[in-house]
PDB file of N, CA, C and O in Angstrom, chain B, residues numbered from 101:
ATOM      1  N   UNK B 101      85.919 124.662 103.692  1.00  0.00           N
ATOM      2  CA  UNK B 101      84.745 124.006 104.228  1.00  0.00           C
ATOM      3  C   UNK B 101      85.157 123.215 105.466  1.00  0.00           C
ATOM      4  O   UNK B 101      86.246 122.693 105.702  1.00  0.00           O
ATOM      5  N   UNK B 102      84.184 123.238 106.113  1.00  0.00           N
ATOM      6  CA  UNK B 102      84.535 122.202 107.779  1.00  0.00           C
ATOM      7  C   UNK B 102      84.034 121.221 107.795  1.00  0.00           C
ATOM      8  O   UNK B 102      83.091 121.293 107.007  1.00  0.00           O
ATOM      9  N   UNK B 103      84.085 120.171 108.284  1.00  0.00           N
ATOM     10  CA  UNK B 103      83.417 119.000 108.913  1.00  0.00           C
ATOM     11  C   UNK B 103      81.777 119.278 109.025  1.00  0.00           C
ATOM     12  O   UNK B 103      80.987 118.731 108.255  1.00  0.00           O
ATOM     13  N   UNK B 104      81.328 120.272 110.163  1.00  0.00           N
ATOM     14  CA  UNK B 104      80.417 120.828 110.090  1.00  0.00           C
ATOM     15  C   UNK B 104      79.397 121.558 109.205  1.00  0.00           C
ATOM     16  O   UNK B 104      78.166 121.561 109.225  1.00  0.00           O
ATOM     17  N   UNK B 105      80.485 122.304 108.258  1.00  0.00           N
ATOM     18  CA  UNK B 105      79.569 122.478 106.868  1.00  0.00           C
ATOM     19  C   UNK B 105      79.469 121.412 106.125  1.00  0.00           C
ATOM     20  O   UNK B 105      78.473 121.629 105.435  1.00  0.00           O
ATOM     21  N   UNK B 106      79.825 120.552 105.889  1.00  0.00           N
ATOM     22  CA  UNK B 106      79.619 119.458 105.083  1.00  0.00           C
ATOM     23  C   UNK B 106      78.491 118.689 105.283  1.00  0.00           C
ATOM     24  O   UNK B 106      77.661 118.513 104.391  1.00  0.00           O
ATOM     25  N   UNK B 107      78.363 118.025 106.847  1.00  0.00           N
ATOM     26  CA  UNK B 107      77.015 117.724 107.354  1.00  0.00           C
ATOM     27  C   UNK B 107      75.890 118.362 107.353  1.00  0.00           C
ATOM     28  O   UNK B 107      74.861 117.688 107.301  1.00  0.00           O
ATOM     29  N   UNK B 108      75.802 119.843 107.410  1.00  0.00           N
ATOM     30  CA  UNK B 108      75.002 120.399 107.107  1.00  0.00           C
ATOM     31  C   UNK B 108      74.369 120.413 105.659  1.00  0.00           C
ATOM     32  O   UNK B 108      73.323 121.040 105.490  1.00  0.00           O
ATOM     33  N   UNK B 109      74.983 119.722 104.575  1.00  0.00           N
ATOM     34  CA  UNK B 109      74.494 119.491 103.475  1.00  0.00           C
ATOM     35  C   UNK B 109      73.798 118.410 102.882  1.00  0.00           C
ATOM     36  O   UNK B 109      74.279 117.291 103.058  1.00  0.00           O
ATOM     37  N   UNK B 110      72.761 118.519 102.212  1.00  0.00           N
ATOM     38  CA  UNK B 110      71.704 117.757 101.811  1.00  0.00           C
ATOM     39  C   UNK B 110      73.197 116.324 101.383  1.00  0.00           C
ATOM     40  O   UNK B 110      74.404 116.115 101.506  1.00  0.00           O
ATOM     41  N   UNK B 111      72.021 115.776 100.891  1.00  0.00           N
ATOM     42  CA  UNK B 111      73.256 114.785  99.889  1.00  0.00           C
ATOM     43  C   UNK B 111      73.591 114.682  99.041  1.00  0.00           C
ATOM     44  O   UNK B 111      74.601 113.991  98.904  1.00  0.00           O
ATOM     45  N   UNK B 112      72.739 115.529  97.468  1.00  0.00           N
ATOM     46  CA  UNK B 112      73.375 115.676  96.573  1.00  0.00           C
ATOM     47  C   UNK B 112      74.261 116.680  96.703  1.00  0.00           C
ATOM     48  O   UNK B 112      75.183 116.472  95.914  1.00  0.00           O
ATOM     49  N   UNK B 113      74.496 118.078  97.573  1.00  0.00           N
ATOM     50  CA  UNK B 113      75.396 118.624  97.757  1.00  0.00           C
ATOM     51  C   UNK B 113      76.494 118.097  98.242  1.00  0.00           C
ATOM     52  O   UNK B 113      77.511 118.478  97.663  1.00  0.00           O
ATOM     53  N   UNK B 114      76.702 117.094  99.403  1.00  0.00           N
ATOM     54  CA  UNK B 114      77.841 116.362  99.532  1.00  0.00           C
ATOM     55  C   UNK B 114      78.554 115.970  98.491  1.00  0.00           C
ATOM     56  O   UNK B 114      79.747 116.223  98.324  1.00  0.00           O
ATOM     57  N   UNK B 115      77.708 115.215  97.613  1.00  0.00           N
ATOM     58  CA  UNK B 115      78.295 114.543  96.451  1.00  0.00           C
ATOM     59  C   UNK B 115      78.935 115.189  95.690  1.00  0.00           C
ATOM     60  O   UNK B 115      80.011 114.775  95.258  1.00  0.00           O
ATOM     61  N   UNK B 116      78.327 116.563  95.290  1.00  0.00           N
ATOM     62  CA  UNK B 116      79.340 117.572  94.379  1.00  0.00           C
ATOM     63  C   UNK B 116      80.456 117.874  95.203  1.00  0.00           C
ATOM     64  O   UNK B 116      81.553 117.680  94.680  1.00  0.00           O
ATOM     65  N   UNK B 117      80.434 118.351  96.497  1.00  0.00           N
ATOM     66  CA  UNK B 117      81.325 118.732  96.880  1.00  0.00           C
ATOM     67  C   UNK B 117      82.615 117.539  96.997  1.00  0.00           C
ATOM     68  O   UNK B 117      83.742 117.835  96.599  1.00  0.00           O
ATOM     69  N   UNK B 118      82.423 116.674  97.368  1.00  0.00           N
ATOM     70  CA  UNK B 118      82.632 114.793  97.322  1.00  0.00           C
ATOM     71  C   UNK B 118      83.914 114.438  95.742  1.00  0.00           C
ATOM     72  O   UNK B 118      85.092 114.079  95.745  1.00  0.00           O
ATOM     73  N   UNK B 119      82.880 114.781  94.511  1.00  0.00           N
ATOM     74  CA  UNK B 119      83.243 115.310  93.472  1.00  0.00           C
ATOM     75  C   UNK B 119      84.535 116.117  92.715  1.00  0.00           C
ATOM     76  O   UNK B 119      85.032 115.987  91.597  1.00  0.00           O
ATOM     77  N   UNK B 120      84.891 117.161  94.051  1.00  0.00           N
ATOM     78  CA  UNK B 120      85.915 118.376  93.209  1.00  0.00           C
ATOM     79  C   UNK B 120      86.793 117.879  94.833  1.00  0.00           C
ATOM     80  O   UNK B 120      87.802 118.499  95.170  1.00  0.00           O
ATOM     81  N   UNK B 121      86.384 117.021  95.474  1.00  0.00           N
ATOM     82  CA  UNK B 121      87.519 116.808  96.170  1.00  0.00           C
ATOM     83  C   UNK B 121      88.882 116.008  95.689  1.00  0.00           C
ATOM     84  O   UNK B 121      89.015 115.490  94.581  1.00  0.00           O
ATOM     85  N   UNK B 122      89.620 116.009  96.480  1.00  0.00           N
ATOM     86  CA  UNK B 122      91.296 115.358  96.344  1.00  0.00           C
ATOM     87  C   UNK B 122      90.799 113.969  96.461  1.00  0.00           C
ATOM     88  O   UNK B 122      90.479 113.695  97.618  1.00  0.00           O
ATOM     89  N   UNK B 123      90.615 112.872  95.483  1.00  0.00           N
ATOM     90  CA  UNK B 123      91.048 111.694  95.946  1.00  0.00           C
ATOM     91  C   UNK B 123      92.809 111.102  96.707  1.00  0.00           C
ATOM     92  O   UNK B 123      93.926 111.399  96.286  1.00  0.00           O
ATOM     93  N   UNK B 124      92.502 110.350  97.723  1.00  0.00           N
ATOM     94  CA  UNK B 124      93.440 110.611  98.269  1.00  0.00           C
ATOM     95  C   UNK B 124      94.141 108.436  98.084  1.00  0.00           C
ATOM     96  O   UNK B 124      95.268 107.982  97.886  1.00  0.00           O
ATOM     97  N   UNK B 125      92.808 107.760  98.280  1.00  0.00           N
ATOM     98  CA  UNK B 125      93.573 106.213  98.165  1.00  0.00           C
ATOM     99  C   UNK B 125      91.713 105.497  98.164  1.00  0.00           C
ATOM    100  O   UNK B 125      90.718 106.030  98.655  1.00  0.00           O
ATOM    101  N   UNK B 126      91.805 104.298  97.503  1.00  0.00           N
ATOM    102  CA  UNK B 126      90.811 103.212  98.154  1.00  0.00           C
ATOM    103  C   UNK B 126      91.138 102.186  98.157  1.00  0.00           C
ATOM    104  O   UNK B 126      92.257 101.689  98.036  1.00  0.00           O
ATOM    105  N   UNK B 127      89.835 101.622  98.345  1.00  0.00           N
ATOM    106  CA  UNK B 127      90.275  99.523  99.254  1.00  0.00           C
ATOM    107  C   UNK B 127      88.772  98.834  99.110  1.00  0.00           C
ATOM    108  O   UNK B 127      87.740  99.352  99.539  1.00  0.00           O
ATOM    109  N   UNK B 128      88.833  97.940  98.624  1.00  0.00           N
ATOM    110  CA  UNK B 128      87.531  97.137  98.431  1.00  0.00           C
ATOM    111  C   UNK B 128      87.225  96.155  99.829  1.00  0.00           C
ATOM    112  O   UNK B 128      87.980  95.647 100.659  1.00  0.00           O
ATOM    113  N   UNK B 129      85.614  96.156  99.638  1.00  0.00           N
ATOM    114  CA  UNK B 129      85.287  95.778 100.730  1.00  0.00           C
ATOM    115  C   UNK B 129      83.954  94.953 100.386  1.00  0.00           C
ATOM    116  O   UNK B 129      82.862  95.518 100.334  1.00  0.00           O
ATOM    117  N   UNK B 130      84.136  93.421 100.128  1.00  0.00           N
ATOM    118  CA  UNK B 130      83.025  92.628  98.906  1.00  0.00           C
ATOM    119  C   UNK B 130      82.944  93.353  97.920  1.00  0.00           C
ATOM    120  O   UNK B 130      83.863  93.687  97.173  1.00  0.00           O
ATOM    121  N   UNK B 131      81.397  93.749  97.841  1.00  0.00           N
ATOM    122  CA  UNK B 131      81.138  94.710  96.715  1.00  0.00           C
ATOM    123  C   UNK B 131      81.288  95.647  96.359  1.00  0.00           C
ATOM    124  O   UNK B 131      80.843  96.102  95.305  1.00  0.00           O
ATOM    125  N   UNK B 132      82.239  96.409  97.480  1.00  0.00           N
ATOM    126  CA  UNK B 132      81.814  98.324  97.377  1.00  0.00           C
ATOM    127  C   UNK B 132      83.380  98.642  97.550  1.00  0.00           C
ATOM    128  O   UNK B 132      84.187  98.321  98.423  1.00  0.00           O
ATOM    129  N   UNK B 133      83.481  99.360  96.435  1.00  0.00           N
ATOM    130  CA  UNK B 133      84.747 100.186  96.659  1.00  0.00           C
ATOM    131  C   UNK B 133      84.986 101.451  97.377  1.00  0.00           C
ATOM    132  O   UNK B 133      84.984 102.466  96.681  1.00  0.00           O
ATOM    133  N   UNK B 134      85.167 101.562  98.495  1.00  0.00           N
ATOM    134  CA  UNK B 134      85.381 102.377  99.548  1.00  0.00           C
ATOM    135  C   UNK B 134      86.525 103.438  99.036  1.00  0.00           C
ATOM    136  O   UNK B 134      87.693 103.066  98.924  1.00  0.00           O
ATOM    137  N   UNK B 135      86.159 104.656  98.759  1.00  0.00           N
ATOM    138  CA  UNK B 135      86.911 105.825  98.177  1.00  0.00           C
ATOM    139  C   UNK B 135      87.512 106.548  99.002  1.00  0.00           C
ATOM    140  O   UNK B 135      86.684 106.683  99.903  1.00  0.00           O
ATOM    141  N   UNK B 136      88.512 107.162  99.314  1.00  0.00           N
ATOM    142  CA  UNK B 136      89.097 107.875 100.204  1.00  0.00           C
ATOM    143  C   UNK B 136      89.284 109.275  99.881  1.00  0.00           C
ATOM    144  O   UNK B 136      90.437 109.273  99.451  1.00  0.00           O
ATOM    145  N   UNK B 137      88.853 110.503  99.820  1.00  0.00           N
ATOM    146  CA  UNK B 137      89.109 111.599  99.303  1.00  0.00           C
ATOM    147  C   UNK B 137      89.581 112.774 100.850  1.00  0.00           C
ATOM    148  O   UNK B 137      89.228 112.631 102.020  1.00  0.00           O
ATOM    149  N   UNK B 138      90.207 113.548 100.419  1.00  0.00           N
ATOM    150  CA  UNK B 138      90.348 114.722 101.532  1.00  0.00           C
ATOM    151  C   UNK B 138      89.907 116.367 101.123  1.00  0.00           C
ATOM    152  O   UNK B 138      90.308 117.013 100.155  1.00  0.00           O
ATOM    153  N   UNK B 139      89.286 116.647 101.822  1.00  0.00           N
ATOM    154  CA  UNK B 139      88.358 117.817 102.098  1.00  0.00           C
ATOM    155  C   UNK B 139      89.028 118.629 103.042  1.00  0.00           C
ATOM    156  O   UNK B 139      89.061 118.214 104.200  1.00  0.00           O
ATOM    157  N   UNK B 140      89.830 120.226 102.642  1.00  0.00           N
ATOM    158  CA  UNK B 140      90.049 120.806 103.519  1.00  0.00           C
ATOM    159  C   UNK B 140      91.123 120.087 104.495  1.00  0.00           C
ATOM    160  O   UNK B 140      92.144 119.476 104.178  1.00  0.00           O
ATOM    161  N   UNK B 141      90.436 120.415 106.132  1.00  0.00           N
ATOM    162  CA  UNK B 141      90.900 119.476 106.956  1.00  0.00           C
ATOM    163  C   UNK B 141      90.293 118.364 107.528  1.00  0.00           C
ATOM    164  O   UNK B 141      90.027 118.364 108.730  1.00  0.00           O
ATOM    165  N   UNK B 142      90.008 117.285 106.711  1.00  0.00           N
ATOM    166  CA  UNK B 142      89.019 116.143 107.296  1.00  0.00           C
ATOM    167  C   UNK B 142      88.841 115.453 106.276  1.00  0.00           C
ATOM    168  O   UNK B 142      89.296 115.993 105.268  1.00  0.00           O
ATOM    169  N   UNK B 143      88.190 114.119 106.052  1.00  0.00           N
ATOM    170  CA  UNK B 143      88.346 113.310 105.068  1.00  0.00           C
ATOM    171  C   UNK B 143      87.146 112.828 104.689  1.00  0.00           C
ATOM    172  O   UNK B 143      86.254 113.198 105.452  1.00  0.00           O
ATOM    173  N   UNK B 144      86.703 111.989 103.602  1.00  0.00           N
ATOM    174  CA  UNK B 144      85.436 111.078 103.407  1.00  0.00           C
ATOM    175  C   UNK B 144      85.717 109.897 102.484  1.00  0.00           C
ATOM    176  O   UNK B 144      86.296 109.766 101.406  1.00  0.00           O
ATOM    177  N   UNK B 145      84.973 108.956 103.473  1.00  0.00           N
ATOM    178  CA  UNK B 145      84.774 107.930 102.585  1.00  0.00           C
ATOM    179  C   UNK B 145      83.935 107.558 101.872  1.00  0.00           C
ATOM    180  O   UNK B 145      83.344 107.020 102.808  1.00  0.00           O
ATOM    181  N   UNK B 146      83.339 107.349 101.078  1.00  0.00           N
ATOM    182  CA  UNK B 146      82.446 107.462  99.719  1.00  0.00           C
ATOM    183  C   UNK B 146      82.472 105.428  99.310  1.00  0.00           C
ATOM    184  O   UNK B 146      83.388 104.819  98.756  1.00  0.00           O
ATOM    185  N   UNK B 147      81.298 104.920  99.768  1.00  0.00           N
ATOM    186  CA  UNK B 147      81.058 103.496  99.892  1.00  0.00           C
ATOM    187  C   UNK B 147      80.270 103.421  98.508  1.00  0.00           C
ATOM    188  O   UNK B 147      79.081 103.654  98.728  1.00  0.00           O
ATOM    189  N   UNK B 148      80.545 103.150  97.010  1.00  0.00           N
ATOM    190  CA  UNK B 148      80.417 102.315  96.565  1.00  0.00           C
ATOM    191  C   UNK B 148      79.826 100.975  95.603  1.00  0.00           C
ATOM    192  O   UNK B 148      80.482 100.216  94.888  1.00  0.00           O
ATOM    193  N   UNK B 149      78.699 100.988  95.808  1.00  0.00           N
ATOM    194  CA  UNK B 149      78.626  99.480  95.425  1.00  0.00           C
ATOM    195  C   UNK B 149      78.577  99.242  93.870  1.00  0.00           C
ATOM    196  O   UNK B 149      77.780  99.843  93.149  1.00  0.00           O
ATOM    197  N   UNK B 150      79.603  98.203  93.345  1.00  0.00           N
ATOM    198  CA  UNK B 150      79.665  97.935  92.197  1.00  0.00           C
ATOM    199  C   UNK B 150      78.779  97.237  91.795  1.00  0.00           C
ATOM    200  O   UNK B 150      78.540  97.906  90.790  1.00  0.00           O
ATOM    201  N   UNK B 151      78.040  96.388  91.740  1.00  0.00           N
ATOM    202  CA  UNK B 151      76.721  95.966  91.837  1.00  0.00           C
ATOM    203  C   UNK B 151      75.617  96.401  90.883  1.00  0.00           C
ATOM    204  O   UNK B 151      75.076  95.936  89.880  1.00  0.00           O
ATOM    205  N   UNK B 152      75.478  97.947  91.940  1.00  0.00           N
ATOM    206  CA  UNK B 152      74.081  98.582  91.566  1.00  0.00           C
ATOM    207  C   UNK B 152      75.171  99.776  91.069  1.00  0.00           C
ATOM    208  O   UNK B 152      74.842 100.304  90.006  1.00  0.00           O
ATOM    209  N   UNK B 153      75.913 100.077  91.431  1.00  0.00           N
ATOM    210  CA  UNK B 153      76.711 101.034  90.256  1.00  0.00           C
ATOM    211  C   UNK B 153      76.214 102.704  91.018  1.00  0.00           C
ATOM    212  O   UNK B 153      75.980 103.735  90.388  1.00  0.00           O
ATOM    213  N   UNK B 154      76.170 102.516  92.461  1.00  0.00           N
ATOM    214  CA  UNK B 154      75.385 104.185  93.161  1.00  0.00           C
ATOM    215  C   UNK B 154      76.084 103.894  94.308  1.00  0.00           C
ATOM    216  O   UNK B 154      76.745 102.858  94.381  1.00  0.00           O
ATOM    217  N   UNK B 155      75.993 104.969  95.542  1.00  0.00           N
ATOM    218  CA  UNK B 155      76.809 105.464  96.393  1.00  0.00           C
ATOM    219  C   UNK B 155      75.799 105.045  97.516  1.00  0.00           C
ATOM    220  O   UNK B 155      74.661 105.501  97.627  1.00  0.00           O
ATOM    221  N   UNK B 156      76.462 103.981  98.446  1.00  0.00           N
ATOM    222  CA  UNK B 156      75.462 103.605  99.610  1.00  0.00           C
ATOM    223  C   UNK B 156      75.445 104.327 100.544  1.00  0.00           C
ATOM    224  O   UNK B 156      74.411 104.481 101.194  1.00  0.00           O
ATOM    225  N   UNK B 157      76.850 105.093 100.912  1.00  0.00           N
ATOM    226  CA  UNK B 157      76.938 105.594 101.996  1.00  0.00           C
ATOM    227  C   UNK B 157      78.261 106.649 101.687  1.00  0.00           C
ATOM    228  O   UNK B 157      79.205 106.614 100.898  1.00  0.00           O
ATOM    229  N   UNK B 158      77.759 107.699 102.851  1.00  0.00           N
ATOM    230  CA  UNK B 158      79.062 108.764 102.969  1.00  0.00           C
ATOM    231  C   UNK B 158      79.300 109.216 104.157  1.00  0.00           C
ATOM    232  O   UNK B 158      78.440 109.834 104.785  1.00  0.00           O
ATOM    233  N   UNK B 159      80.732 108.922 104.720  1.00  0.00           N
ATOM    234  CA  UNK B 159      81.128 108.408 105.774  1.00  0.00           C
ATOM    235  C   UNK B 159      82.440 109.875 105.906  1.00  0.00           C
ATOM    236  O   UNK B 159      83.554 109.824 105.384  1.00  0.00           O
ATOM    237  N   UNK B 160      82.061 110.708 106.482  1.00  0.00           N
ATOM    238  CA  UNK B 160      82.996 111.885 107.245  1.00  0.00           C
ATOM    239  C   UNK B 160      83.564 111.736 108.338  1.00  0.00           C
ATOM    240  O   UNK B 160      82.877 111.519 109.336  1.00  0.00           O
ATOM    241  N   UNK B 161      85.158 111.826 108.432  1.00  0.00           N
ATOM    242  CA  UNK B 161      85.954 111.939 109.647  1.00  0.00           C
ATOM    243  C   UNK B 161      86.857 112.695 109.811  1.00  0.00           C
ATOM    244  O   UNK B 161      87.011 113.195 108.697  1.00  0.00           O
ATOM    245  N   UNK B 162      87.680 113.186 110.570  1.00  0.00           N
ATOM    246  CA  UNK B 162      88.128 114.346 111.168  1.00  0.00           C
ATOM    247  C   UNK B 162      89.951 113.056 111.861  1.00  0.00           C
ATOM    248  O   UNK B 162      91.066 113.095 111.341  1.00  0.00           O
ATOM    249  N   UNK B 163      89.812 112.767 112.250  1.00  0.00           N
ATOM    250  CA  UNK B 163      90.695 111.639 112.727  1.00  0.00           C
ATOM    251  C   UNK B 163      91.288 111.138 111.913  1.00  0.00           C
ATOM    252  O   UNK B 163      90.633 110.866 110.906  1.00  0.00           O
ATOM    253  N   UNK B 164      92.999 110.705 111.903  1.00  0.00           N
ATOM    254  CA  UNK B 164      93.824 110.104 110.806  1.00  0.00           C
ATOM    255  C   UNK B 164      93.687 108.689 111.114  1.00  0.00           C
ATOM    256  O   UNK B 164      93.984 107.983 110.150  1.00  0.00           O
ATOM    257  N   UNK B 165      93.323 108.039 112.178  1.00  0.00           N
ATOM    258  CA  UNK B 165      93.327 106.602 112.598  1.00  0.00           C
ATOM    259  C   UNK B 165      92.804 105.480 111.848  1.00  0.00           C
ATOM    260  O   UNK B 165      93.043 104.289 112.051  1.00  0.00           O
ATOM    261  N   UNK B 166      92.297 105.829 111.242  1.00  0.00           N
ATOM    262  CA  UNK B 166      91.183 105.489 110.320  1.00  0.00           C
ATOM    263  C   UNK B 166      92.232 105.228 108.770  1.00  0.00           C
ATOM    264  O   UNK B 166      91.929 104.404 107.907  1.00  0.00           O
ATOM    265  N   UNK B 167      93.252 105.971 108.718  1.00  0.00           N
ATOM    266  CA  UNK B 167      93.917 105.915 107.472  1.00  0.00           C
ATOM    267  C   UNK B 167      94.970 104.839 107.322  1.00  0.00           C
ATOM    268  O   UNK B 167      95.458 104.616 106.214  1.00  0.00           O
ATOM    269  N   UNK B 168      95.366 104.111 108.487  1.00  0.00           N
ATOM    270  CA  UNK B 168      95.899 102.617 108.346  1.00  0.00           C
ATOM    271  C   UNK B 168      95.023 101.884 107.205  1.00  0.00           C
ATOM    272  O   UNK B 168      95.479 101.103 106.370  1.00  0.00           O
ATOM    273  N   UNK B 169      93.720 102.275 107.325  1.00  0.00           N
ATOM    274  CA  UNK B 169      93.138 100.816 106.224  1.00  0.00           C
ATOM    275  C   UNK B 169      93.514 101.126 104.823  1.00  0.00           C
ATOM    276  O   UNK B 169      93.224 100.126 104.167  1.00  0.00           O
ATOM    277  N   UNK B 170      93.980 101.960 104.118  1.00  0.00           N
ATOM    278  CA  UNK B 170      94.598 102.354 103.163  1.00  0.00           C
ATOM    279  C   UNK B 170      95.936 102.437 102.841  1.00  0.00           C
ATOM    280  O   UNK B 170      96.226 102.500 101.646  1.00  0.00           O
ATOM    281  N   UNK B 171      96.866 102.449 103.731  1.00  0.00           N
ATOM    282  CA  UNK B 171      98.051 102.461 103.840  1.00  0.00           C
ATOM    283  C   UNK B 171      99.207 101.553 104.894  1.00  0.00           C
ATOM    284  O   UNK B 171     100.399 101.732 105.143  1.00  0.00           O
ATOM    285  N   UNK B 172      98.148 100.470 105.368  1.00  0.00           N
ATOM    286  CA  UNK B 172      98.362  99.703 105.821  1.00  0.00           C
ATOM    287  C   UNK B 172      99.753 100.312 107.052  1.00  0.00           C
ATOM    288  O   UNK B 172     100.766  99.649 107.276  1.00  0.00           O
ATOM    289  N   UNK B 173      99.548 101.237 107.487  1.00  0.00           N
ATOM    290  CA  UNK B 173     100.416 102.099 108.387  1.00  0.00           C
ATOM    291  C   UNK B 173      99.644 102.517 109.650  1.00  0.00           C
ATOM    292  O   UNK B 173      98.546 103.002 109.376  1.00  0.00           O
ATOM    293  N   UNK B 174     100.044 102.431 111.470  1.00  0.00           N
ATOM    294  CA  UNK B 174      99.735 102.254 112.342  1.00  0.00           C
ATOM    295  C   UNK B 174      99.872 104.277 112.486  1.00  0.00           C
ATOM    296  O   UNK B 174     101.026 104.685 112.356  1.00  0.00           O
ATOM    297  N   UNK B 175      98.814 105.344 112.722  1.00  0.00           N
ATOM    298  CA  UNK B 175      99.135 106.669 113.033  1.00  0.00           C
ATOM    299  C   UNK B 175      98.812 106.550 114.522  1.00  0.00           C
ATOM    300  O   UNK B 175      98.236 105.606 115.062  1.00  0.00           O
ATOM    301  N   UNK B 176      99.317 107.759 115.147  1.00  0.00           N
ATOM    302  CA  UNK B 176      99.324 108.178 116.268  1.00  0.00           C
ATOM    303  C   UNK B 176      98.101 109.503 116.134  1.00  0.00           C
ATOM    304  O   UNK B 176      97.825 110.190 117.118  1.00  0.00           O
TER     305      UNK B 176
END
C-alpha cells in the first residue's frame, strides 16, 4: 500500500488497515496517546484520546524527521 492509497480511504478503512499495521513506538501528549505504527513505506500516527477512549485524529507521513519525537534521536 502507498501513502496515496491510504488517503484515498474512507476512515474506517484506515483504521483496519491502521490495525494489522507494525506498531513501531508512542509518546503521550496530555490526554492522547500518540501511536506510531509503520505501513509499507511511510508511517502513521494514530492520536488517541484517553478520555473519551476513540481516535481523534490520523496523521500520515512519508518523512523520518518526525521520528526524533519517539526516539529522542536527531535523522537526516
Amino acid at each position: 500500500m502507498t501513502l496515496i492509497d491510504f488517503l484515498s480511504l474512507d476512515e474506517l478503512s484506515r483504521k483496519k488497515v491502521i490495525r494489522e499495521a507494525a506498531y513501531v513506538a508512542s509518546r503521550q501528549e496530555g490526554e492522547l496517546d500518540i501511536i506510531l505504527y509503520k505501513i509499507e513505506h511511510f508511517y502513521v500516527e494514530a492520536y488517541f484520546n484517553n478520555h473519551t477512549k476513540t481516535f481523534e485524529r490520523i496523521k500520515p507521513f512519508k518523512t523520518r524527521k518526525r521520528l526524533w519525537l519517539y526516539f529522542d534521536v536527531r535523522l537526516n
